[in-house]
C-alpha positions in Angstrom: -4.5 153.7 198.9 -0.9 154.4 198.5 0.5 153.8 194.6 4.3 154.1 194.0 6.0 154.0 190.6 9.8 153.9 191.2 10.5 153.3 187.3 7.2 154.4 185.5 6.7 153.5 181.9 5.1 156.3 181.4 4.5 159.4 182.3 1.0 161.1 180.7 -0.4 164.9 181.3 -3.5 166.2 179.1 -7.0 167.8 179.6 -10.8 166.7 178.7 -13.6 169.2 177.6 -13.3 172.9 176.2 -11.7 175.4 176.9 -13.1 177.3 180.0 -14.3 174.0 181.1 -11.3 171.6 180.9 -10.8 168.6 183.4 -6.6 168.3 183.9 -5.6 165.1 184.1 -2.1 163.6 185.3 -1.3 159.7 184.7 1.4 157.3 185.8 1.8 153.8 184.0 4.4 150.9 185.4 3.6 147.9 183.4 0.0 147.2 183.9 -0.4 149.3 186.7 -2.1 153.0 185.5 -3.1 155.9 188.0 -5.2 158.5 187.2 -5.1 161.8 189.0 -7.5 164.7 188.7 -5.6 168.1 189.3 -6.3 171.9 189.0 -4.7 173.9 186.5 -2.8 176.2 188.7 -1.5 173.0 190.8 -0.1 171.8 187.5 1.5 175.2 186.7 3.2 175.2 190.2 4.1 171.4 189.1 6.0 173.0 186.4 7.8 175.5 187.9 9.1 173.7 190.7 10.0 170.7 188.1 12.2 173.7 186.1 13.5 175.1 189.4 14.8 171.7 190.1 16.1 170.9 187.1 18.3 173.4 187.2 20.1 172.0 190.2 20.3 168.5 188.5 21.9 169.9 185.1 20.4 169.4 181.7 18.4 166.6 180.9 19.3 163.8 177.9 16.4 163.3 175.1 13.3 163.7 176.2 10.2 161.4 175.9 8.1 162.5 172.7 4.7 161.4 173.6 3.2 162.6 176.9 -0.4 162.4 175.9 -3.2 160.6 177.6 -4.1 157.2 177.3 -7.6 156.5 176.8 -10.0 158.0 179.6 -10.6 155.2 182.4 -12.2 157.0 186.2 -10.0 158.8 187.9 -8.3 157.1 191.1 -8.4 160.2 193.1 -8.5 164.4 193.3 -4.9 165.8 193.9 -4.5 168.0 197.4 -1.0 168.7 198.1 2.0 167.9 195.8 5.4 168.0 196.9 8.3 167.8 194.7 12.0 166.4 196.3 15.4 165.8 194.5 17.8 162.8 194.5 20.9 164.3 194.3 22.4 160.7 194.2 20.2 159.3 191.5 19.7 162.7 190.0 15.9 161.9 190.4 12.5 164.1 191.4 10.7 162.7 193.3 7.1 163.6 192.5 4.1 163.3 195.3 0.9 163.7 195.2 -1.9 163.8 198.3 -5.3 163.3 197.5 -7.7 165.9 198.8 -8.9 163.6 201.4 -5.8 162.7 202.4 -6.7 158.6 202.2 -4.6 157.7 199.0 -0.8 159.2 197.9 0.8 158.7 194.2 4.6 158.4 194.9 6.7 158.8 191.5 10.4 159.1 190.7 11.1 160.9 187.7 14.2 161.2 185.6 15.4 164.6 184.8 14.4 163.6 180.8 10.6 162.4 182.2 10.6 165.6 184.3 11.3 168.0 181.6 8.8 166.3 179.5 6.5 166.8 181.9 7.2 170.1 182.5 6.8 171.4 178.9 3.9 169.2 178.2 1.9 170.8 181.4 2.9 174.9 180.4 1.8 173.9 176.5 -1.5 172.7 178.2 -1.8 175.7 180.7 -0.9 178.2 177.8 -3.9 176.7 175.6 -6.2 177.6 177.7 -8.5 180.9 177.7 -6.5 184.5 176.9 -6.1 186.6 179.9 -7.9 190.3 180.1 -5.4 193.0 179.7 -6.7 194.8 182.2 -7.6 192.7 185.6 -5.7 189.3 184.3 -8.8 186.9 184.8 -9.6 184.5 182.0 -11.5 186.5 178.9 -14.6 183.0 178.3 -15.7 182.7 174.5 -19.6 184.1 176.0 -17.9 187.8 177.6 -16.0 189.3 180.4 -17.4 191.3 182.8 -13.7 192.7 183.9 -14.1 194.7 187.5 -11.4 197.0 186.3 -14.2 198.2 183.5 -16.8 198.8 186.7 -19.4 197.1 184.5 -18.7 199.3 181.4 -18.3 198.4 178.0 -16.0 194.8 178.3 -12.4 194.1 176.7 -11.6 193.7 173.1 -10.4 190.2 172.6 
């Protein structure tokens, strides 16, 4: 299934569950029409940084969108594989796509430069909520312990 939103209404990043254990969501809306994608943190993060890369190209963005929060949970229409991010220098536009994992379905979206910095900031807020890192090795410190390898099973971090 291919879904393409050349003027979305809305454009909607957030996360279900706790910390350590936190689905990522991504969600377009175009009228009636809502996708739902399920991504991985670190693809979302990438999302981010190519978004910021690109905006600098395409110059600063007007105001941005205030509310970039998830509408109520519905299934999600598919798990995100590859996402590729292009620019319309014309239309001053990213173009946003995503690839399923299974590589059956594709979410096409053109963002404005004001939609794409909102999405930007809204996805490193998310990504910076999540679990501290360990000082030492960089892997997540979870609420239960760390065993860090950098301690070779020794006493763990101080959080």
């Amino acid at each position: 299934m291919n879904y393409e939103f050349s003027n979305p209404d809305k454009i909607m990043v957030g996360v279900r569950g706790e910390v350590g254990n936190r689905l990522f969501l991504f969600q377009v809306r175009e009228g009636r029409r809502l996708v739902i994608v399920k991504c991985e943190k670190i693809q979302l993060a990438a999302l981010a940084e190519w978004i910021r890369q690109v905006l600098d190209e395409l110059g600063r963005p007007g105001q941005l969108p205030d509310d970039l929060s998830l509408e109520p949970e519905y299934e999600c229409d598919f798990d995100a594989g590859e996402i590729a991010v292009s620019i319309d220098q014309d239309a001053a536009a990213i173009d946003v796509t995503v690839a399923s994992v299974d590589e059956e379905s594709t979410l096409e979206v053109r963002l404005t430069r004001e939609w794409a910095a909102g999405l930007a900031i809204a996805i490193v807020r998310l990504v910076e909520a999540g679990r501290p890192l360990c000082p030492l090795c960089g892997g997540p410190l979870d609420p239960k312990g760390h065993d860090c390898p950098r301690t070779n099973g020794h006493r763990a971090p101080i959080r």
